[in-house]
N, C-alpha and C positions, 0 to 999 in steps of 0.2 A: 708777216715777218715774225711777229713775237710768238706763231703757233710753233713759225717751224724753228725757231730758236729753242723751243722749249719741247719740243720734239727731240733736238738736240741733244740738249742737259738730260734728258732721260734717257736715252740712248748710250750715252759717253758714259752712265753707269753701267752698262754692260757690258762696254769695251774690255775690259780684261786688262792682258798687258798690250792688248794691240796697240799700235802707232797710231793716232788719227792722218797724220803728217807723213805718211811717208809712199801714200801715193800721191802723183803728180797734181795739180789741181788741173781740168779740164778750163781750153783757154778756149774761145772763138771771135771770132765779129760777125755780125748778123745785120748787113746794109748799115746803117751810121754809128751801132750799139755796139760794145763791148763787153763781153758775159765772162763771167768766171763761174763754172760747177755751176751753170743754169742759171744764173743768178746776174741781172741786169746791173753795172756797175759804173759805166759812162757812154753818156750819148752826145755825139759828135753832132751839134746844129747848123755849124759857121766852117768854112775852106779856114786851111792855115798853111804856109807857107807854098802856095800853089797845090795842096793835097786838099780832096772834097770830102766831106764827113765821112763818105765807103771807105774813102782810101788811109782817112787817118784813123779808123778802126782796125782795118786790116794791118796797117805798119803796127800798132800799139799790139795786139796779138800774138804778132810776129814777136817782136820786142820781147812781151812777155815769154810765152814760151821758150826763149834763147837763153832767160833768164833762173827758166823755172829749175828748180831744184832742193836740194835741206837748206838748200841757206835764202830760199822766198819764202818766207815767214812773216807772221805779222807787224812783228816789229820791224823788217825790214822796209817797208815801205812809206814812205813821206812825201809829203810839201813843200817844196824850198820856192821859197821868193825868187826873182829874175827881176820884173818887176812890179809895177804899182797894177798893171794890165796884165799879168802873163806869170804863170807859175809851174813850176814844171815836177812831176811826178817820178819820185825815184825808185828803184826797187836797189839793194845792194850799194848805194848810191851810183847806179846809172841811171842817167835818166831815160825814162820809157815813153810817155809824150808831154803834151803841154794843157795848161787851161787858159783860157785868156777868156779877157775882159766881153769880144763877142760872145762868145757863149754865153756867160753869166750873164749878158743883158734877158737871153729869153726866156731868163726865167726869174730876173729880177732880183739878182745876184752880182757880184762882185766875183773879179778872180780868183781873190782866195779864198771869198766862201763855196767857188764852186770848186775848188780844187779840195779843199777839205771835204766835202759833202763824198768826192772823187776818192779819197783814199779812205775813209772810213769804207765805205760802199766795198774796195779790194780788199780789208780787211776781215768783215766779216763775209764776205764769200771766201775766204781762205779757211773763213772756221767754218763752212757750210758741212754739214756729213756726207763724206762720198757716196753713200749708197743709202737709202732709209726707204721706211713703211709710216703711211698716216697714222699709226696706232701701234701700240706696244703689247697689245692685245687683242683675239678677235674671236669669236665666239662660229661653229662652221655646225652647221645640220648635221644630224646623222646622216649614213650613208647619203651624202653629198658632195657635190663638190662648187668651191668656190676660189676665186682668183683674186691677188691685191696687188696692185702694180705697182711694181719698184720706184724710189725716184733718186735724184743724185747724181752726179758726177761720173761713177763708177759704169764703163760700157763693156768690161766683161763680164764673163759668168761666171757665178758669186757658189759658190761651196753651199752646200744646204746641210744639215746633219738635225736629228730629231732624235730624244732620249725614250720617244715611245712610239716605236715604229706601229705597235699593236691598236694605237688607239689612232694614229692619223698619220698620210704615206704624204710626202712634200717632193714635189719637184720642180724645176725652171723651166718658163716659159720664152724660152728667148725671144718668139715671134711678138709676143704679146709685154713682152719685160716684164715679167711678172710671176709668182708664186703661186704654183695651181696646190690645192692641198683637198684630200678627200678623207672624213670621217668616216671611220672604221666600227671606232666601238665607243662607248660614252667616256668622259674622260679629261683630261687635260696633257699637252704636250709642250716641251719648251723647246721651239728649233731654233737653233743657229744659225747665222746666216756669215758667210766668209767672204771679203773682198777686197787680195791681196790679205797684205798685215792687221787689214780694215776690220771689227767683228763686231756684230750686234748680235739680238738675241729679241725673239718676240713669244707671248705665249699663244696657243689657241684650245678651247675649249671646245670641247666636240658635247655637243646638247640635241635631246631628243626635243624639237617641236611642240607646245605646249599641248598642239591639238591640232587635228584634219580635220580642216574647214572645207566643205564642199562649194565647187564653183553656183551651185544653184539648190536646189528641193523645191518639191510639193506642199502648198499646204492646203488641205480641204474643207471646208466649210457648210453648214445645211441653214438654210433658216427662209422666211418667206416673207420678206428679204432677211437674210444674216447683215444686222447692222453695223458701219465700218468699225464703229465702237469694239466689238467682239473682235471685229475680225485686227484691229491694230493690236490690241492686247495680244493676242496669240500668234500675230507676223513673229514678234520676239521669240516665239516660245517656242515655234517651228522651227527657226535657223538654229536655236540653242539643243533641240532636239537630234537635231540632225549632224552636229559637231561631237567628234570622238574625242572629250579632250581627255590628257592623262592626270591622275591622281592627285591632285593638290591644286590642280591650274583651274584658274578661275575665267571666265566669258563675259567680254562685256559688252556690251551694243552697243557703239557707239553713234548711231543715226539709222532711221528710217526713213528712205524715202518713196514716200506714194500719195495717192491721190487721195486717201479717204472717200471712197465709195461703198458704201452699203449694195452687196450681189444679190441680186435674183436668183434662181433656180438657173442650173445652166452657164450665168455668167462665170466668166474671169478675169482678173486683175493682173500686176504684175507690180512689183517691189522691188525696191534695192534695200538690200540693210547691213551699212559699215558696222563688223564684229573683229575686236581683238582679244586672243589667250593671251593669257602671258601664267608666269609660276616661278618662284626664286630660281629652282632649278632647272627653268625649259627655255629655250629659245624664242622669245613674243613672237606672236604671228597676229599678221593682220589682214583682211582679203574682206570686198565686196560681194554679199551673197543674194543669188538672184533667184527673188521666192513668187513662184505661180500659183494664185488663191484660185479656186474654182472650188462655186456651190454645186455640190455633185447631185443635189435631187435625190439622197435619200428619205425614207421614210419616219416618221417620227417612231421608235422605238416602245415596247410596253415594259416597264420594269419586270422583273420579278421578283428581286430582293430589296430591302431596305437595310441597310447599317442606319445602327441608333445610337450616335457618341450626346450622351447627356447625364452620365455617372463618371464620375461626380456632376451635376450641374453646377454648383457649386464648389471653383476649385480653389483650395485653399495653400497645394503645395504645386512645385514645377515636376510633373509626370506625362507619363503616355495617358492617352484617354480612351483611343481608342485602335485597334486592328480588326481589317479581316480581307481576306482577301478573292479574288474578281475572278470569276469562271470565263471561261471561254462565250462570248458572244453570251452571256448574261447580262442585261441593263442592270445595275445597278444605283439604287437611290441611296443618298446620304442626309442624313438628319444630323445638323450639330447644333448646341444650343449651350452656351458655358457663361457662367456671371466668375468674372475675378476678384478672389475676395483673396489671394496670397498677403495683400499689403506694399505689393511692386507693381512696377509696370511691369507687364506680360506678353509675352507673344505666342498668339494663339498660332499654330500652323496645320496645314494639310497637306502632306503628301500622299502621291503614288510611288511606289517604290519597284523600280521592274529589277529583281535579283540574277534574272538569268543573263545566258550570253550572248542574246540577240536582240535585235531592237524589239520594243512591242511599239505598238498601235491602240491610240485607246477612244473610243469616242466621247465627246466631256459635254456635258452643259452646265454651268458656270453661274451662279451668282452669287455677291459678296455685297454685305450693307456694310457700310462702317459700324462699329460697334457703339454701343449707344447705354446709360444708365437705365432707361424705360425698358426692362424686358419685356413688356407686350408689344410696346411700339417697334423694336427692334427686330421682333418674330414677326409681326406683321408683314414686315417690310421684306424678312426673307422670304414667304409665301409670297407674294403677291411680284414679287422680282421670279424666282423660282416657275410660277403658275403663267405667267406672260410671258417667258422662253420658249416654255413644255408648248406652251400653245401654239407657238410660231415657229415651232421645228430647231429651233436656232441651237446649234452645235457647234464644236471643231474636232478636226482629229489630229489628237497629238503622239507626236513620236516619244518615247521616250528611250534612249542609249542602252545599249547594256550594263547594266551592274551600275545605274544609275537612280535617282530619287528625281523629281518634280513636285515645284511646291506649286498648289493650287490656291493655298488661303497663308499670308502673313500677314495676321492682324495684331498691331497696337494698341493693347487693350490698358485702359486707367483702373485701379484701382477701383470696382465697384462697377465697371462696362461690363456688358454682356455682348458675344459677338453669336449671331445664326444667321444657318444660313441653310439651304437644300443645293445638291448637286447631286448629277449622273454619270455615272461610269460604264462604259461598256469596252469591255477586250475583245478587240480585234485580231488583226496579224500579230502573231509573240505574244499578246497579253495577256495570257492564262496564268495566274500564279503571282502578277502583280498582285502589290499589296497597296490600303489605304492604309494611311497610319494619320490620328489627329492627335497632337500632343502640347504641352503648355511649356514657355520656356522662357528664364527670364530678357527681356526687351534688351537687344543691345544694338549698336550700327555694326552689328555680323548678323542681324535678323535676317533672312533669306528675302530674296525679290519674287515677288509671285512671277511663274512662269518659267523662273530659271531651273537649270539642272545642276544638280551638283553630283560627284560620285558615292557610291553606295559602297561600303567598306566592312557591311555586315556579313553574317553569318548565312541569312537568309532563312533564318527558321524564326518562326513568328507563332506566337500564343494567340486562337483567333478568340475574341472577343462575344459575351453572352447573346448581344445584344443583336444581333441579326436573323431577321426574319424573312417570310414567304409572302407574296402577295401584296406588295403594298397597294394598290387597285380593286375598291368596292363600289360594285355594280349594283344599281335600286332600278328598277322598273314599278311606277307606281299609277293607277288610276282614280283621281278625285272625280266623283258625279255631285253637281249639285244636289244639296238637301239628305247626302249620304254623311257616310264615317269621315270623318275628318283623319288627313293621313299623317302621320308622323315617322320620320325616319332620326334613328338615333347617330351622331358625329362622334364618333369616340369612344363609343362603349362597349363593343363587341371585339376587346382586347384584340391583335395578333400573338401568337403563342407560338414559343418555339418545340421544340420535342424533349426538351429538358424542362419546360414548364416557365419558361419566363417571357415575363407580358411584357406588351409595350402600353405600359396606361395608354389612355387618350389617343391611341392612332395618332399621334404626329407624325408627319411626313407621308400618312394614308392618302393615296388620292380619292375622293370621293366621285361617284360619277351619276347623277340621278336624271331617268326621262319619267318625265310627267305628262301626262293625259289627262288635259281640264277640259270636262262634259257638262255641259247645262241641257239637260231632258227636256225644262221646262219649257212652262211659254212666255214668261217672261227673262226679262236683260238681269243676270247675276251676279255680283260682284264678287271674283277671289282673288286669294292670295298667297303667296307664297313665303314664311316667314324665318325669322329664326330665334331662337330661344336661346338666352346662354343658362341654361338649367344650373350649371355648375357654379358658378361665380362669375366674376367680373373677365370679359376675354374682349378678344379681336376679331374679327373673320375678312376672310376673301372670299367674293365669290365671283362666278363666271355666269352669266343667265343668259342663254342663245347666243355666244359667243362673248358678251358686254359686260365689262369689269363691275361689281359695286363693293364698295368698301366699306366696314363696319371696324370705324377705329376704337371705338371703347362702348362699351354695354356691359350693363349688369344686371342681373333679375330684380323686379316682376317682368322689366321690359322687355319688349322685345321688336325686333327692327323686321319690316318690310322688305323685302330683294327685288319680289314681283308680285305688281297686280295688275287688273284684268278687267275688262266688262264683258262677260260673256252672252251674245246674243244670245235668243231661244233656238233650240238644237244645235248650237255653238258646240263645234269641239278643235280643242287646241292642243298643242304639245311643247312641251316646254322642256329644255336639257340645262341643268344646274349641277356645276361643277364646284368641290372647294378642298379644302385641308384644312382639319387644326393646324391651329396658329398657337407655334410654342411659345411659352408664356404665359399664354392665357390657359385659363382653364376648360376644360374638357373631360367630360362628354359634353354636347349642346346636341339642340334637335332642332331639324329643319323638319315647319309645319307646313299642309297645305291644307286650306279650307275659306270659309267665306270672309268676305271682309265683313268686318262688327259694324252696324250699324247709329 
């Protein structure tokens, strides 16, 4: 009651000079109830004078109605005593029916509290509004069309008139009693509504949709198993890929639901994930989108380029660090390695930036350490996260919208953190012409969410960056014979070089790939080994030795650490495959030895 009261009071500001009063008030009985303008006003419990609660609703209607005219108004209606049981109802001062003492018992009431209860009740249905809408306002899609059902007293049809025919068409629904109105063009319209001397007015805003949310998509995934870990992180980044929203309007997820299973080769999954746009200027939208994960069993990819963002390593202002951008079905590696030394909290981020105007497609393998003070310890940890992906295939392929960005890395970095990290890129379908961009910017709660998309509002013309090279993949084929030359392979020192002449020190992000052939001639059992030297200084390493991770968190010269040893029988020959990368942070070149163990 107090809504639509105040439904009321905001309406009766639009009245104009209309009359509210001067159409009839609608009167009925409905079995023992007495309604005025919809609106329930006395309910007949107990027979009175030989008439049964139907019939003394129906006389009381009848009554009213005979009654009704300019002069049934709300003052005109009262309570007069009769007596101590029984009170009787005037309009005009006729009396129209009675209250008695039965009544009031069923509800534990007195006569005259139910007869007051009884004329308040015909008063404000007398001020009910004959005709009205839930809202004084309403907001309609573009070219759409939507309906809002009349309510009220009023059961002709009501006058419509619209001051912006151009932006939304209005007409009466009589079947349905209701206002069908369809957006035209973006906009705002104020229609009028007419019935009799009666006039309200409402406005409707005609708004484009924040964004076209698709009933379902694809998301595809490699890995042997793709762990669900991967695969949740990127559920989100699949439906936000595949949502067109417009310019300003933001995406947010608001639940996933799935099983959390880690896919094999071949497998598929199935997700739900609640996503709403919304945008000061769009229509929120909210919809259920239904996402089919399948490990498609491709093959693990060989890079051919490396982007190298690590100038400045040291960043001391908030800039871009790095660009360059993704050929067509070229893997792409990325090397980042940044310590924040601004004096603020910073946020490191990664995007892919697709300029054109169609979707791309990009293949991604993904990892991120939290950033960490230790920059060896921090490098470490992105090799060795980076190298146990690469190894297990594990991927996803992301969409990215037209003329939109993808953020793959927002990291919260302290003051004196360093964040690294390796990741791959490959352009698919559309992806020719994306760009990577790493760049530093001060920490805010607007920091981007990894995975989201946001729109691209640039130019699309990009300055590509020094630091991108050929080949990240060196290949060693090597044979140790016992009691011969002890072999040495050098990590880091056989710069890559671009054609403008600029190196990448230390092969970071190089992938190293060495097979070994350990022969013992002799005739006796031989011991070797396979070692590693940090020649350079104090470093970290990772390595891979016939598939089996070993880790070297901290070394520094004269020492040097074991990965693999051996007893080689007499005409013992073995073969041994040793995979690694400098590890940023640490220093480099280092050499991997292979020869006898020291006695």
């Amino acid at each position: 009651m107090i809504k639509k009261l105040f439904l009321f009071a905001i309406l009766l500001l639009f009245a104009g000079g209309g009359s509210l009063f001067a159409l009839s008030p609608k009167i009925e009985a409905d079995g023992g109830d007495l309604k005025i303008n919809n609106i329930l006003v006395s309910r007949f419990r107990m027979p009175e004078g030989g008439a049964d609660p139907v019939m003394r609703a129906r006389m009381a209607a009848m009554r009213l109605m005979e009654l009704s005219g300019p002069d049934f108004t709300v003052d005109s209606v009262k309570s007069v005593k009769v007596s101590d049981d029984l009170f009787k109802i005037t309009v005009c001062g006729t009396t129209v029916y009675y209250a008695q003492t039965e009544d009031a018992r069923e509800l534990n009431s007195t006569a005259e509290g139910l007869a007051g209860v009884w004329v308040n009740n015909i008063r404000s249905a007398l001020q009910a509004v004959p005709i009205y809408l839930d809202a004084s306002s309403f907001v309609l899609p573009l070219e759409e069309q939507r309906r809002w059902v009349l309510h009220g007293s009023y059961t002709g049809e009501p006058l419509l008139a619209v001051d912006a025919p151009d932006v939304v068409s209005v007409r009466y629904d009589a079947e349905a009693r209701s206002i069908a109105a369809y957006g035209k063009a973006l906009g705002s319209a104020n229609v009028t509504v007419s019935a009799g001397d009666y006039v309200f007015r409402f406005v409707i805003y005609v708004k484009k949709p924040a964004a076209k949310i698709p009933d379902s998509c694809v998301f595809n995934v490699t890995g042997s198993p793709c762990p669900s870990s991967v695969i949740r992180s990127g559920i989100k980044g699949a439906v936000c890929g595949n949502i067109q929203a417009e310019p300003g309007a933001s995406v947010v997820v608001e639940g996933i639901d799935w099983n959390d299973t880690s896919l094999g080769s071949g497998s598929s999954s199935t997700a739900s994930v609640r996503v709403t746009c919304k945008g000061s200027s769009y229509l929120t939208v909210s919809k259920v989108v239904y996402v089919r994960i399948t490990n498609c069993s491709e093959k693990r990819e060989k890079p051919a380029r490396i982007f190298y963002s690590n100038h400045p390593e040291t960043m001391k202002q908030f800039q871009d660090l790095f660009t360059g951008t993704l050929d067509d079905n070229v893997c792409t590696r990325l090397l980042y390695h940044h310590l924040n030394a601004t004096g603020r909290t910073a946020n490191l981020r990664i995007e892919v930036i697709n300029p054109g105007d169609a979707p791309a497609v990009i293949r991604t393998t993904r990892t991120a350490i939290k950033p960490m003070v230790d920059t060896i310890s921090v490098g470490l940890q992105a090799t060795k996260g980076f190298m146990s992906a690469e190894g297990k295939n594990i991927s996803t392929y992301d969409v990215i919208p037209p003329r939109s960005t993808r953020y793959y890395l927002s990291d919260t970095m302290r003051h004196n953190d360093t964040s690294s990290g390796v990741m791959e890129f490959t352009s698919k379908e559309g992806g020719a012409g994306c760009v990577v961009r790493v760049s530093v910017a001060p920490s805010s709660s607007a920091d981007p969410a990894v995975f989201s998309c946001a729109r691209y509002s640039g130019t699309g013309s990009f300055d590509e960056d020094d630091y991108i090279f050929d080949e990240p993949v060196k290949r060693f084929t090597e044979t140790y014979e016992v009691g011969k030359n002890w072999v040495f392979i050098s990590v880091g020192k056989e710069h890559l070089t671009t054609e403008k002449g600029t190196k990448l020190y230390g092969n970071y992000g190089v992938t190293y790939k060495m097979d070994f052939t350990l022969t013992n001639p002799t005739a006796d059992e031989r011991k070797v080994r396979i070692g590693f030297d940090p020649s350079a200084g104090a470093a970290a390493a990772y390595f891979t030795v016939n598939g089996e991770p070993v880790t070297i968190h901290h070394i520094k010269p004269p020492s040097e650490y074991n990965i693999y040893s051996a007893v080689l029988r007499p005409g013992e020959t073995r073969r041994v495959t040793v995979e690694t990368m400098p590890v940023s942070g640490s220093n480099y070149p280092a050499k991997v030895i292979v020869g006898p163990v020291s006695q």
